[in-house]
C-alpha positions as CSV (number, residue, x, y, z in Angstrom):
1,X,22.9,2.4,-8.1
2,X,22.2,0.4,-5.5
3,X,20.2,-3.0,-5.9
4,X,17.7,-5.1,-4.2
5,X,17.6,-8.7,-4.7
6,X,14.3,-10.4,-4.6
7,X,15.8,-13.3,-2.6
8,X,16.1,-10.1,0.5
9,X,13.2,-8.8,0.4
10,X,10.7,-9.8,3.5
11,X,7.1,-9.9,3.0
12,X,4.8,-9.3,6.4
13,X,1.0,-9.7,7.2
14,X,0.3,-6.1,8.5
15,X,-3.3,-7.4,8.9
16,X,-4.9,-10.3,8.5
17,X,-5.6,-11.3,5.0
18,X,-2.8,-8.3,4.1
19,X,0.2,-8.4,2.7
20,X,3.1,-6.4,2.4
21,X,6.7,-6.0,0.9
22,X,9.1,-3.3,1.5
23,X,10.7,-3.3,-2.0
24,X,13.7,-0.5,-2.2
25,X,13.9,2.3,0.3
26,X,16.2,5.6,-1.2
27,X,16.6,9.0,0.0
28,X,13.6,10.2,-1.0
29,X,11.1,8.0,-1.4
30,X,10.7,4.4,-0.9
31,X,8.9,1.3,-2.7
32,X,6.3,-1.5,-1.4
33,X,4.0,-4.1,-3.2
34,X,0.8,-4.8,-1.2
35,X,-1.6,-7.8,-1.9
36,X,-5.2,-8.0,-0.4
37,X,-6.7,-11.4,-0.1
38,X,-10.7,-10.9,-0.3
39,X,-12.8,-9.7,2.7
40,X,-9.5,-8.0,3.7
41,X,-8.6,-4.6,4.8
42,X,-6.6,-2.2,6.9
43,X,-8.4,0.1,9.4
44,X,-8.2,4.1,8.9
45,X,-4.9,5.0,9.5
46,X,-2.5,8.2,8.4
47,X,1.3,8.8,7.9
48,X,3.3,11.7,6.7
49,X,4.3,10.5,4.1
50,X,2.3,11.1,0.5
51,X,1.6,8.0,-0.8
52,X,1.1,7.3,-4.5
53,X,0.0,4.1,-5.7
54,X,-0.7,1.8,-9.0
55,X,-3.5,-1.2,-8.8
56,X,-2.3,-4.2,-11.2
57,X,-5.2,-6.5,-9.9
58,X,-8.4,-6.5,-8.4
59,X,-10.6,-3.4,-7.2
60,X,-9.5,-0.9,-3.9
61,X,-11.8,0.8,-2.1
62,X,-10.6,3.6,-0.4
63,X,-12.3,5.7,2.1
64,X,-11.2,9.7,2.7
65,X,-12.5,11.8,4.9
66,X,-16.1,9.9,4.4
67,X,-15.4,9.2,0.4
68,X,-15.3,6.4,-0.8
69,X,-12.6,5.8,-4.1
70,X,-12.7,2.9,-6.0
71,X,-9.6,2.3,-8.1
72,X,-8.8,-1.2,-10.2
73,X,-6.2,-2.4,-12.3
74,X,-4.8,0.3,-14.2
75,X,-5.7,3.0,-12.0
76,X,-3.4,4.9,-10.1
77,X,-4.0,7.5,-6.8
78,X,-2.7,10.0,-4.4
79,X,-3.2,10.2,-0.6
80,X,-1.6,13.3,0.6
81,X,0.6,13.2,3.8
82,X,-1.6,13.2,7.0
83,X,-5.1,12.1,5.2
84,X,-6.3,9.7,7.7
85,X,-7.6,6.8,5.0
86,X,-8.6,2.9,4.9
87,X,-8.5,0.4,2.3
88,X,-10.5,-2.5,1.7
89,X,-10.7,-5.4,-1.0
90,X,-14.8,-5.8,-1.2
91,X,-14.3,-7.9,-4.2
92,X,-13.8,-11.7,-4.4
93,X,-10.4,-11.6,-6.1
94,X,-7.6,-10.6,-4.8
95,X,-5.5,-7.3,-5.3
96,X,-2.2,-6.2,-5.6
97,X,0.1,-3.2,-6.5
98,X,2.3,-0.7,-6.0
99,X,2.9,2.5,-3.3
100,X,5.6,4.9,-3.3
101,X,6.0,7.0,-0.3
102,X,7.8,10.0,-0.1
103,X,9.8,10.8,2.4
104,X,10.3,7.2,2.4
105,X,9.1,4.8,4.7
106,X,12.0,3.2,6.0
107,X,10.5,1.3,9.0
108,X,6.6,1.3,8.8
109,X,5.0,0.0,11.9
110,X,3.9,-3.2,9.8
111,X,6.8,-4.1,10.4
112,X,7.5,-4.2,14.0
């Protein structure tokens, strides 16, 4: 087991208003929290990675291939590898969850 202390972990502003925190990164799959301030969002984008995620506050809308998915606190979703996708907090509270990615994603560009 390996373990990630809080105290290491390093939160970035992929875009403004956007937050994000690479939590654990394993062999297969890796980990972030992501926290949208309101008005806030990040522009269509895709990766290889599938990316399954859990909302624990506020409300995500998600736009694929011209649909638009709205998931809130509770709700859980899937983005298969390669789906170009956006995501925007319309609401006025903030939001925050979980992704996992798989294969992992050891060195998004956020963080560059």
């Amino acid at each position: 087991m390996e373990e990630v202390p809080h105290a290491t972990r390093k939160t970035v502003e992929a875009v403004e208003g956007v937050h994000l925190t690479q939590l654990a990164v394993g062999e297969r799959m890796s980990v972030q929290h992501f926290h949208f301030e309101p008005g806030a969002g990040v522009p269509e984008h895709s990766h290889r990675h599938e990316q399954v995620g859990y909302v624990d506050q506020g409300t995500l809308t998600f736009v694929v291939d011209g649909e638009e998915f709205t998931v809130g606190p509770g709700d859980s979703y899937v983005i298969p590898g390669d789906e170009p996708h956006s995501a925007a907090n319309r609401g006025e509270e903030p939001v925050s969850g979980v992704d996992v990615f798989s294969p992992p994603r050891e060195d998004p560009d956020w963080m560059d």
